[in-house]
C-alpha positions in Angstrom: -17.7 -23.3 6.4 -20.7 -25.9 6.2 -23.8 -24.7 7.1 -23.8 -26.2 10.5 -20.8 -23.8 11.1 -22.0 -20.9 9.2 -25.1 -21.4 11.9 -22.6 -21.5 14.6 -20.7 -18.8 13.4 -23.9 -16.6 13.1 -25.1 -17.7 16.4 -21.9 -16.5 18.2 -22.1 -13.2 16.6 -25.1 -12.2 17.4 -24.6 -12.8 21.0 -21.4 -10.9 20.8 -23.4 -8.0 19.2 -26.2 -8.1 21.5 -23.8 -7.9 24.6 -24.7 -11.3 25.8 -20.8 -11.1 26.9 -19.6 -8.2 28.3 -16.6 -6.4 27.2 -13.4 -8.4 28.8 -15.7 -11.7 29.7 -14.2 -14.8 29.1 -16.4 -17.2 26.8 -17.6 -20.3 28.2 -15.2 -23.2 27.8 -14.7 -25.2 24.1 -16.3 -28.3 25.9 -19.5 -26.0 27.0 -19.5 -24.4 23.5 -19.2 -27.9 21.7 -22.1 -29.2 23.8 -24.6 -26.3 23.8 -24.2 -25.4 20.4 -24.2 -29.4 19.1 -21.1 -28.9 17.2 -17.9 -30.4 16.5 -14.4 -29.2 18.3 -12.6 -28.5 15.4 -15.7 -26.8 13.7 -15.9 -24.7 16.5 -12.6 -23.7 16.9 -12.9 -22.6 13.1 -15.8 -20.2 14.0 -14.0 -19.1 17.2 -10.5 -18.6 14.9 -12.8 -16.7 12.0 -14.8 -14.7 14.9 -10.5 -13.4 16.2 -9.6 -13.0 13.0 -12.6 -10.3 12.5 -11.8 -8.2 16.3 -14.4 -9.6 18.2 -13.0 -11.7 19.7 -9.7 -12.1 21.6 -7.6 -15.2 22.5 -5.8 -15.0 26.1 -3.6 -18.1 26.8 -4.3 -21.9 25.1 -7.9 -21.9 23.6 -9.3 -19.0 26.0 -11.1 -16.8 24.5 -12.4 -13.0 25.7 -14.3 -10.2 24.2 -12.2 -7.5 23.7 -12.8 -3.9 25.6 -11.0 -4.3 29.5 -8.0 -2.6 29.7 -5.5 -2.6 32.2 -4.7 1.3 31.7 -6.3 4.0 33.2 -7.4 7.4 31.2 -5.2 10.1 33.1 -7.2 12.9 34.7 -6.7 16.4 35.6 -5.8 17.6 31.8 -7.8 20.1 30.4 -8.6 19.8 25.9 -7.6 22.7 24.5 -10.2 25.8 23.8 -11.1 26.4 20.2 -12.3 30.0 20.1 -13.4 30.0 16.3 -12.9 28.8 12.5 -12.7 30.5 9.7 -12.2 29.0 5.9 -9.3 29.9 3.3 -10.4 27.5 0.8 -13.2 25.4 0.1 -14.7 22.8 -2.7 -16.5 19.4 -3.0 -13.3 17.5 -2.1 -11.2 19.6 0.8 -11.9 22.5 2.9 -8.7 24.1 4.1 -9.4 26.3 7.4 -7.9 28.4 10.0 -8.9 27.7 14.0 -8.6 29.7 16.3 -6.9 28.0 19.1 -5.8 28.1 22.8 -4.3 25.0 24.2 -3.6 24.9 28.2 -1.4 27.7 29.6 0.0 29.1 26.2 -0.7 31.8 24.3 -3.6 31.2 21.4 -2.8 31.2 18.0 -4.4 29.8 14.7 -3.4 26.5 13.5 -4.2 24.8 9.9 -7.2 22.2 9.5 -7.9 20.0 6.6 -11.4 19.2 6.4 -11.5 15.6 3.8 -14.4 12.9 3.4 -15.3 10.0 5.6 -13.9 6.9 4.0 -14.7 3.8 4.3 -11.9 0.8 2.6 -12.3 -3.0 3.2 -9.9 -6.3 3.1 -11.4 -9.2 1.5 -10.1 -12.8 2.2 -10.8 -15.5 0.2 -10.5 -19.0 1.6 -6.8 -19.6 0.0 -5.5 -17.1 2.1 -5.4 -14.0 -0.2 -6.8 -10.4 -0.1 -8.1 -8.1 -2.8 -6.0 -5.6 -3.8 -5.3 -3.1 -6.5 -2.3 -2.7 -8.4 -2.4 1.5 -9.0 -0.2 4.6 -9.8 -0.7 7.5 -7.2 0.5 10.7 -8.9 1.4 12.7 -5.6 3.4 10.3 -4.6 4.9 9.0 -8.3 4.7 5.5 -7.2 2.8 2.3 -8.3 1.7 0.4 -5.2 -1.0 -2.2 -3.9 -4.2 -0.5 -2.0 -7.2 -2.1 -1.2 -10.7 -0.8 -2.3 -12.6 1.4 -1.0 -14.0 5.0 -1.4 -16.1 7.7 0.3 -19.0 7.8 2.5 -21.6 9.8 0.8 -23.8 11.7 2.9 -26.0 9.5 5.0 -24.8 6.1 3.7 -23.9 3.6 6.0 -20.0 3.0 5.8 -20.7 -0.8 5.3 -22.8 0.0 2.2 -20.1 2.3 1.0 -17.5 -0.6 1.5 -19.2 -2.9 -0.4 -20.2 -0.8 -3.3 -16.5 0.3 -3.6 -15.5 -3.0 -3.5 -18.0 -4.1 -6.1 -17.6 -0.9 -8.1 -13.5 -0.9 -8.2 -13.0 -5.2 -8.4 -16.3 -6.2 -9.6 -16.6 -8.8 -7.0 -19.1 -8.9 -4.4 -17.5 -9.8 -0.6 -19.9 -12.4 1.3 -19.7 -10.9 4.4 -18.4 -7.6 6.0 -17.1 -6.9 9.5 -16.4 -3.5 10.7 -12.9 -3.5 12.6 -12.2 0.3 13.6 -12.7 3.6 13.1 -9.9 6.3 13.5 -8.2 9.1 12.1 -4.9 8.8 9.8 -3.5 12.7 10.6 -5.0 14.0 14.1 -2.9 16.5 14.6 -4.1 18.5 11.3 -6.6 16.6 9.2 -9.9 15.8 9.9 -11.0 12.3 7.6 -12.5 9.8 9.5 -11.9 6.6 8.2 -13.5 2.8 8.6 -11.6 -0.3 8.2 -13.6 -3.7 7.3 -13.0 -7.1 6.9 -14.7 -9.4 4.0 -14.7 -13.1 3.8 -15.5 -14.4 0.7 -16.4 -12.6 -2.6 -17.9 -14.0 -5.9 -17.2 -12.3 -9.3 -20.2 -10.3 -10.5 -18.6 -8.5 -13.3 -15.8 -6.3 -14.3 -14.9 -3.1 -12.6 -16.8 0.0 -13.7 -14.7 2.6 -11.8 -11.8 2.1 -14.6 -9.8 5.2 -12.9 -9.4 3.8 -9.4 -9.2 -0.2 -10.8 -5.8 -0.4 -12.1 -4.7 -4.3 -12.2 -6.6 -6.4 -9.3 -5.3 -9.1 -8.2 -5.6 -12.0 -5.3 -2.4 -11.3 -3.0 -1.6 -14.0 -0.5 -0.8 -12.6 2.5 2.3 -14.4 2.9 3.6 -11.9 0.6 2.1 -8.7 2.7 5.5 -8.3 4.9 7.7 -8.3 1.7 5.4 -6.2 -0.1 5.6 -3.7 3.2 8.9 -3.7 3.7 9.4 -2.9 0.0 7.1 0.0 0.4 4.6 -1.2 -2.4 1.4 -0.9 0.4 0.0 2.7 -0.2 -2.5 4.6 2.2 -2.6 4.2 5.7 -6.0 2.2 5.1 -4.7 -0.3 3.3 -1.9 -0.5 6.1 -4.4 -0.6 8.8 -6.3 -3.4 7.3 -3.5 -5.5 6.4 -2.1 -5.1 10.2 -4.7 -6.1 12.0 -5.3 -9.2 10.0 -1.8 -10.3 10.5 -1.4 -9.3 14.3 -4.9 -11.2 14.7 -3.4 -14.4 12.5 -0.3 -14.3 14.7 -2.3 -14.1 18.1 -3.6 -17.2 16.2 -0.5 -19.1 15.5 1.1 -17.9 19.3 -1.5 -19.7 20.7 -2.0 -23.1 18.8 1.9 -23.5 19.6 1.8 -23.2 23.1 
């Protein structure tokens, strides 16, 4: 993007983070947009595309756009969480704690049940302006399989997860993503492990040097993403990060595509 665009694009987003729309608002129309902002439609509708392609912004029908948060669904009520009653650890070092809880879900009997404690992580998918992402071509010796992952790494303790994103990504590619966009937060095993992790979204990245984490490098490579269904289906994509990251990029390009065609 030019930097009337990149202006634009900056402009947007900080409304959108200060709440200047709230959550399931529609965005004023492209014409109001084009004239209040002084920009060109199809520059605009390349911020408004980018802005989708990042979360924050959903598209709802032929060029109307909303910011994500309204739901139609309503949380159930009347169900109790179950009681935890205590916690006690069987094993515990710098990387896992393995622990015993004692539990008591609603109208059964309590019993202990397993937790694994693991690290908050925090892994990030860079695009580059030719349609690729960053990726890593490594050998995973639980599994016994080579497969793609995207970087990333742990959160150390009271690090922001977007510093930790982009000094994983620095550290295990050697190139330095532009810009980072935080897309969601969840847990990859609820029922058992606890391992919050944080999916982001880079556009961009310059080279500023080789990897210096040679363990977790492996091969790195630009992947188009074109080649990320084949590469799923052939079950190359490792780590439910990776998966996450990937996913979302190509449910929000396809929201994308949906809509130019109608």
């Amino acid at each position: 993007m030019g930097p009337k665009t990149t202006k634009v694009y900056e402009t947007l987003r900080a409304r959108l983070a200060a709440g200047e729309y709230a959550a399931g608002e529609k965005l004023p129309s492209e014409r109001t947009l084009v004239e209040e902002l002084g920009i060109g439609r199809t520059a605009l509708r390349q911020v408004l595309t980018r802005l989708v392609s990042e979360g924050q912004l959903e598209v709802r029908g032929r060029s109307s756009y909303r910011v994500p948060g309204a739901v139609s669904v309503q949380r159930p009520e009347g169900l109790e969480p179950w009681r935890i009653h205590g916690e006690r650890d069987v094993y515990d070092n710098r990387w896992v704690r393995l622990q015993l809880w004692d539990v008591e879900p609603p109208g059964v009997e309590r019993f202990e049940h397993h937790v694994v404690r693991l690290h908050h992580v925090a892994i990030t998918a860079v695009i580059d302006d030719q349609d690729r992402v960053l990726m890593m071509w490594r050998y995973r010796f639980v599994p016994k399989q080579f497969g793609w992952e995207l970087p990333g790494g742990i959160v150390d303790e009271g690090e922001d997860p977007a510093d930790t994103a982009l000094r994983e990504t620095i550290e295990e590619t050697g190139w330095r993503p532009k810009s980072l966009e935080h897309v969601v937060s969840y847990q990859p095993m609820v029922g058992m492990v606890d391992s919050p992790h944080e999916i982001f979204v880079g556009h961009g990245a310059e080279k500023v040097g080789e990897p210096t984490d040679l363990e977790e490098a492996g091969h790195i490579e630009w992947v188009p993403l074109a080649d990320i269904p084949g590469l799923m289906a052939r079950g190359e994509l490792l780590g439910s990060g990776t998966l996450v990251a990937l996913l979302h990029i190509l449910a929000a390009r396809r929201t994308q595509g949906l809509t130019t065609a109608q």
